[in-house]
C-alpha positions as CSV (number, residue, x, y, z in Angstrom):
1,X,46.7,-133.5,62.1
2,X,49.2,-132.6,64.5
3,X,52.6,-134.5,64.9
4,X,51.4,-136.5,68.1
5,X,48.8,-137.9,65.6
6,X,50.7,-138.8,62.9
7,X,53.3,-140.7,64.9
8,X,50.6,-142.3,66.6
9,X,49.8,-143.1,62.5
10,X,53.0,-144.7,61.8
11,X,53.5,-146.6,65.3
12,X,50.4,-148.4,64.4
13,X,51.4,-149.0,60.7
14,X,54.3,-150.4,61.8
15,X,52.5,-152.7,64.2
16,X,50.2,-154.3,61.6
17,X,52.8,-154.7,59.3
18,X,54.9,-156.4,62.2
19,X,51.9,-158.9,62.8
20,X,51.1,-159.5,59.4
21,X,54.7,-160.6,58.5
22,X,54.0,-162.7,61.3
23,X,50.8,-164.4,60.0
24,X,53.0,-164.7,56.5
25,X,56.0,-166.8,58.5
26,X,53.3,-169.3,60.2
27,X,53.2,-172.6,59.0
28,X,49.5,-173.1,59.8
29,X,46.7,-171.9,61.2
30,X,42.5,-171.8,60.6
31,X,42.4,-167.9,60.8
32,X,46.0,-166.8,59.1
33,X,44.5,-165.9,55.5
34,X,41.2,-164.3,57.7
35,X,43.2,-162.2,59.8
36,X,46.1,-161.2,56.6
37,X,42.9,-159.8,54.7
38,X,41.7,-158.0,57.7
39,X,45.2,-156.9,58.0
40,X,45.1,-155.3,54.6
41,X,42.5,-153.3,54.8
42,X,43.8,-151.9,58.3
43,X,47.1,-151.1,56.9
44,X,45.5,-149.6,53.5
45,X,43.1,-147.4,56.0
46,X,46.3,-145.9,57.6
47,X,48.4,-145.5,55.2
48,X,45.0,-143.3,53.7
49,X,44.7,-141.7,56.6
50,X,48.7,-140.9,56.6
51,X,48.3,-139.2,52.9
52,X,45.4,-137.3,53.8
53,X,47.2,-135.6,56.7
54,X,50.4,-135.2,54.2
55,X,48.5,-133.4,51.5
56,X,48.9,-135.8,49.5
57,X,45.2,-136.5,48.3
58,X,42.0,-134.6,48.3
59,X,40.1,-137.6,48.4
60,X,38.3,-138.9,52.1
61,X,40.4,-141.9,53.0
62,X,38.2,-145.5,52.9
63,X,38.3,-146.5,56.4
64,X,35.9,-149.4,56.8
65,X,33.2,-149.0,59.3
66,X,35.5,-151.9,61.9
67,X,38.0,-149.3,61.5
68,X,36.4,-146.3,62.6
69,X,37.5,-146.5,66.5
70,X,41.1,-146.3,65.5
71,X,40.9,-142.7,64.6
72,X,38.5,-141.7,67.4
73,X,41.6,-143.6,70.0
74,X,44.2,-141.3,68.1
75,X,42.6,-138.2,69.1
76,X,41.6,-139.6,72.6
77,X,45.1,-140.5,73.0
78,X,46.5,-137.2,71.7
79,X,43.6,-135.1,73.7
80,X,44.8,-136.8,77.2
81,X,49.0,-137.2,76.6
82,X,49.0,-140.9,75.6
83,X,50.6,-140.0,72.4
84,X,54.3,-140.9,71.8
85,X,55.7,-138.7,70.0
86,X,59.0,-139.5,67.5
């Protein structure tokens, strides 16, 4: 994984974390604890995905079959120069 990738990684990391301190703040709401579980298991998928590309396990990540687009949108994003790089 390239550094493109891995910023692309952490940018989106950063964004679930963002929105789930968000559901954590709201008051109310019929979907909050829904869309905070979902929102683990995003953020435990990238941060595997992260430590894989680090070295830092030999282990496949988990990424939950709902998940599976997000790496296949990193490397479309890298392959066409939508990646941000940090």
């Amino acid at each position: 994984m390239n550094a493109s990738e891995m910023a692309l990684l952490r940018t989106k990391l950063r964004e679930v974390n963002i929105e789930y301190s968000a559901q954590v703040r709201m008051q109310a709401g019929e979907g909050r604890f829904a869309r905070m579980g979902e929102l683990r298991v995003e953020r435990q998928a990238l941060m595997a995905l992260i430590a894989q590309a680090r070295g830092e396990t030999r282990e496949r990540p988990r990424i939950p079959p709902a998940l599976a687009p997000l790496k296949a949108a990193i490397q479309y994003a890298v392959g066409h120069g939508l990646a941000r790089s940090t």
